[in-house]
Biotite code that builds the C-alpha atoms (Angstrom):
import biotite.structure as struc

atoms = struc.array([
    struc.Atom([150.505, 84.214, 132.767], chain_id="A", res_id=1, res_name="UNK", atom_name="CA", element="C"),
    struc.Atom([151.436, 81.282, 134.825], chain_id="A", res_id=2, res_name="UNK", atom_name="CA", element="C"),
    struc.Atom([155.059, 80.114, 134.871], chain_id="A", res_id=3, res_name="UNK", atom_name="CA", element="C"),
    struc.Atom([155.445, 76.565, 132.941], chain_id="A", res_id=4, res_name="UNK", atom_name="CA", element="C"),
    struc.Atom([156.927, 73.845, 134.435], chain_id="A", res_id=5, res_name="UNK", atom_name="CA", element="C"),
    struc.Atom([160.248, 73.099, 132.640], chain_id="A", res_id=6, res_name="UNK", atom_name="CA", element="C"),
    struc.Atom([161.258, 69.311, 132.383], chain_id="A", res_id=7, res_name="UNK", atom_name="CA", element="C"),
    struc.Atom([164.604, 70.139, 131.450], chain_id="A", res_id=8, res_name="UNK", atom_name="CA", element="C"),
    struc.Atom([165.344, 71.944, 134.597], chain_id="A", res_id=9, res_name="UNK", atom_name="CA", element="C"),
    struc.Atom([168.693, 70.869, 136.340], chain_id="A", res_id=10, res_name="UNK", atom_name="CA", element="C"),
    struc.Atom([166.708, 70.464, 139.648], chain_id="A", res_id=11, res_name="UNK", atom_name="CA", element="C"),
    struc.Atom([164.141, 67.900, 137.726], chain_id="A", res_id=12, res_name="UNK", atom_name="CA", element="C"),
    struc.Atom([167.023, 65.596, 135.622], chain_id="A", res_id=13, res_name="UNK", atom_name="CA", element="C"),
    struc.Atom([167.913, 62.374, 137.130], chain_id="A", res_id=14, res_name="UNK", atom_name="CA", element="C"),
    struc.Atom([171.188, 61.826, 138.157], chain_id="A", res_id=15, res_name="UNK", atom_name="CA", element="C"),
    struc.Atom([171.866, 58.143, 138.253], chain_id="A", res_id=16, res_name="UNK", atom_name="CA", element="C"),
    struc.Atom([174.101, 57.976, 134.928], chain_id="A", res_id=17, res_name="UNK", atom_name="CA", element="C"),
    struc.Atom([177.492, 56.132, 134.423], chain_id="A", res_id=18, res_name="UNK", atom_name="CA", element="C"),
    struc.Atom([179.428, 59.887, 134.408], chain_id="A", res_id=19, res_name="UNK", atom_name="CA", element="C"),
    struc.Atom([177.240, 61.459, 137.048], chain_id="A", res_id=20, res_name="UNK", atom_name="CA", element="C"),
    struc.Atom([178.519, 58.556, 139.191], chain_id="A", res_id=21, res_name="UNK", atom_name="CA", element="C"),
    struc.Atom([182.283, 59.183, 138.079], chain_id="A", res_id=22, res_name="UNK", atom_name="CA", element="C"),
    struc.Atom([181.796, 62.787, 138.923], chain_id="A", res_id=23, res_name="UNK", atom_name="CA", element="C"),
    struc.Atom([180.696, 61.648, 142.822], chain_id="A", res_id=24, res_name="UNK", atom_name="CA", element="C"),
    struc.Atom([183.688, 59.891, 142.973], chain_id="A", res_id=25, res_name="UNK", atom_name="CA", element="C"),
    struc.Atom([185.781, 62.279, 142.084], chain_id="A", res_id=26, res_name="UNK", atom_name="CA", element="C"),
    struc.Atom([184.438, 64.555, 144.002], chain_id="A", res_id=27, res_name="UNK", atom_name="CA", element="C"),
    struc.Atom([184.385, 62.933, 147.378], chain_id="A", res_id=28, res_name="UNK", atom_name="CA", element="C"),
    struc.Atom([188.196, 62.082, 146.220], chain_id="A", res_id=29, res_name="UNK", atom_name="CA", element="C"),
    struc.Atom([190.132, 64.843, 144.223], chain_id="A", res_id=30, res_name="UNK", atom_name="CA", element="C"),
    struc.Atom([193.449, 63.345, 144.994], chain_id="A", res_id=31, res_name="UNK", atom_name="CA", element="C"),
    struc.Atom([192.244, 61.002, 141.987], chain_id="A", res_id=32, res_name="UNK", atom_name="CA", element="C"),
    struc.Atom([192.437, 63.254, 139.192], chain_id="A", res_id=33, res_name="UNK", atom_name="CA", element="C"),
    struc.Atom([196.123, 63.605, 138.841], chain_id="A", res_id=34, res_name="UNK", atom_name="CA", element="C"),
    struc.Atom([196.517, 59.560, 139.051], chain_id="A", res_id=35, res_name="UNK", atom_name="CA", element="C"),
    struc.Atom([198.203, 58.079, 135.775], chain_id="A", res_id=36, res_name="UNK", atom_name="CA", element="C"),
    struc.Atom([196.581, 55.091, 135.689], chain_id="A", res_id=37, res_name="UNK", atom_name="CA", element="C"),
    struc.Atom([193.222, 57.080, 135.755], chain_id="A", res_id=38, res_name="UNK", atom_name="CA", element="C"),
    struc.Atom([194.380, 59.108, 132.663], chain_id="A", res_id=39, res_name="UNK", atom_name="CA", element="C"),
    struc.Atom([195.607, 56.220, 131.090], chain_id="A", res_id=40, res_name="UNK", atom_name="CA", element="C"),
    struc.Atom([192.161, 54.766, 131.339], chain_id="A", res_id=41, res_name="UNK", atom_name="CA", element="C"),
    struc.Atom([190.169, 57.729, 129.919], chain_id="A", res_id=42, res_name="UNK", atom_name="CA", element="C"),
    struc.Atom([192.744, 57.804, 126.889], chain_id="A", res_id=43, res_name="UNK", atom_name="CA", element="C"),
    struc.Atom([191.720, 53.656, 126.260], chain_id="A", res_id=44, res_name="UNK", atom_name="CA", element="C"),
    struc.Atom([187.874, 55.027, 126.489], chain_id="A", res_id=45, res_name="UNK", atom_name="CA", element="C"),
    struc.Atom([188.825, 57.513, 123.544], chain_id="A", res_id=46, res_name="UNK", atom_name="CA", element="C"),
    struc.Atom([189.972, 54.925, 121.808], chain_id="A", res_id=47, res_name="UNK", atom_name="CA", element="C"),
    struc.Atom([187.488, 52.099, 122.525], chain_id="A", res_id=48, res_name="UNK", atom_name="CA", element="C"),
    struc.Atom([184.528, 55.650, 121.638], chain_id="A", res_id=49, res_name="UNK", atom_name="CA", element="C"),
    struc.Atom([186.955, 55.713, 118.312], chain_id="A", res_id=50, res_name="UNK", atom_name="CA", element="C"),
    struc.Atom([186.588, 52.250, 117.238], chain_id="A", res_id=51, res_name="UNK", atom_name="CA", element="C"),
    struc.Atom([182.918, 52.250, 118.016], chain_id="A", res_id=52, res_name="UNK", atom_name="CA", element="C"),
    struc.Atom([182.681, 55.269, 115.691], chain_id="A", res_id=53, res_name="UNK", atom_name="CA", element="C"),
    struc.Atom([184.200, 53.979, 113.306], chain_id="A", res_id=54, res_name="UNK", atom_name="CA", element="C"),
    struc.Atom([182.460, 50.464, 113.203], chain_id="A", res_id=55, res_name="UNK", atom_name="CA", element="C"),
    struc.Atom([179.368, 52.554, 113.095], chain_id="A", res_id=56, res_name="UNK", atom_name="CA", element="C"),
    struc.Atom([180.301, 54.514, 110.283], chain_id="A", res_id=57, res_name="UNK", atom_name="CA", element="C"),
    struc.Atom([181.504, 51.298, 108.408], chain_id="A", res_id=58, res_name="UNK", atom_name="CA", element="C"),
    struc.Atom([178.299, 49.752, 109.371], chain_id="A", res_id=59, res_name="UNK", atom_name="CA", element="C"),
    struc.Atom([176.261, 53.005, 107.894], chain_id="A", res_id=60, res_name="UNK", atom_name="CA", element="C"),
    struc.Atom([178.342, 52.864, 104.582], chain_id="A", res_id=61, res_name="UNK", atom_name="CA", element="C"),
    struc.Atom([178.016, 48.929, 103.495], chain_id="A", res_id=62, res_name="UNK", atom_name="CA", element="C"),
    struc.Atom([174.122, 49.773, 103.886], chain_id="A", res_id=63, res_name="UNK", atom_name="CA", element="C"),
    struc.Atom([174.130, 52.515, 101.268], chain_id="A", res_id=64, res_name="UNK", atom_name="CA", element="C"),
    struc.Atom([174.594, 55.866, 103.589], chain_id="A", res_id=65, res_name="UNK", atom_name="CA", element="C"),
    struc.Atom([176.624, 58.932, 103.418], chain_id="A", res_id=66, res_name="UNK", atom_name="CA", element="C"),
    struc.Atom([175.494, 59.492, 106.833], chain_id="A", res_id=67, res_name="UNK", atom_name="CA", element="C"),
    struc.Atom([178.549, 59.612, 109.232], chain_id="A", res_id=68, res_name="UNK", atom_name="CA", element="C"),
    struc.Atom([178.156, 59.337, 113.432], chain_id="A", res_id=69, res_name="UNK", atom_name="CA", element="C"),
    struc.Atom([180.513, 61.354, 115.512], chain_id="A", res_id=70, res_name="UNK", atom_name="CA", element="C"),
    struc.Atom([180.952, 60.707, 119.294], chain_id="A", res_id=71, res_name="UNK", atom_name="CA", element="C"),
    struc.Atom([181.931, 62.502, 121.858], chain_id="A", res_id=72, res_name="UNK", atom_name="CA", element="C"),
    struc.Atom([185.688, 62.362, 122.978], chain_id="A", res_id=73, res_name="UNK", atom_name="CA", element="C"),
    struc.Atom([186.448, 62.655, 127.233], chain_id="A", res_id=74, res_name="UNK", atom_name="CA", element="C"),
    struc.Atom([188.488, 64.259, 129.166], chain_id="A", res_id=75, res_name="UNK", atom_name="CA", element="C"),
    struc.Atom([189.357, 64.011, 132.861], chain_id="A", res_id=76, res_name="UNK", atom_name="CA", element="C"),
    struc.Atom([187.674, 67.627, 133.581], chain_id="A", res_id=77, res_name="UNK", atom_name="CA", element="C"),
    struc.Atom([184.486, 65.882, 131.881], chain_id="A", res_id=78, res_name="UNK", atom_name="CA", element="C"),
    struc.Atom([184.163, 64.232, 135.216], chain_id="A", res_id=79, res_name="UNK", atom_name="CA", element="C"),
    struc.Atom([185.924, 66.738, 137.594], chain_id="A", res_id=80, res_name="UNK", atom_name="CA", element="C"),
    struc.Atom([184.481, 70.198, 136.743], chain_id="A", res_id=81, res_name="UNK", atom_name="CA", element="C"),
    struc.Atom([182.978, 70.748, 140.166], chain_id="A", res_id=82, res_name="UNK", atom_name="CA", element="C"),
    struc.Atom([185.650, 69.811, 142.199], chain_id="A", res_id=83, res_name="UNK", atom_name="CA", element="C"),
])
């Protein structure tokens, strides 16, 4: 049987996302993840990722749905796992 080509292979995903950019950076500078103002920032993303969610939801319920969005909180090793 021949072997399928799998589209969801690491090797075959682009890598030219927001994070996958953060995670260069970080990488090429590790001194960076124990800066303040860097965890300061990525605790005013949860919250901005909070408020969205919750507009969303709000949104969702004056149209009639029970349907509720969750989104994905970050955290520093989000972007500095390989380092």
């Amino acid at each position: 049987m021949s072997k399928k080509q799998s589209y969801m292979n690491n090797e075959n995903i682009l890598s030219e996302g927001f994070f996958d950019s953060l995670l260069k950076i970080f990488k090429g500078h590790p001194e960076l993840k124990n800066n303040k103002k860097i965890k300061n920032n990525i605790k005013d993303l949860n919250k901005k990722v909070s408020n969205l969610e919750q507009m969303m939801n709000d949104e969702l319920a004056s149209f009639g749905s029970k349907e509720k969005i969750k989104l994905k909180q970050h955290k520093l090793s989000d972007f500095i796992k390989d380092i």
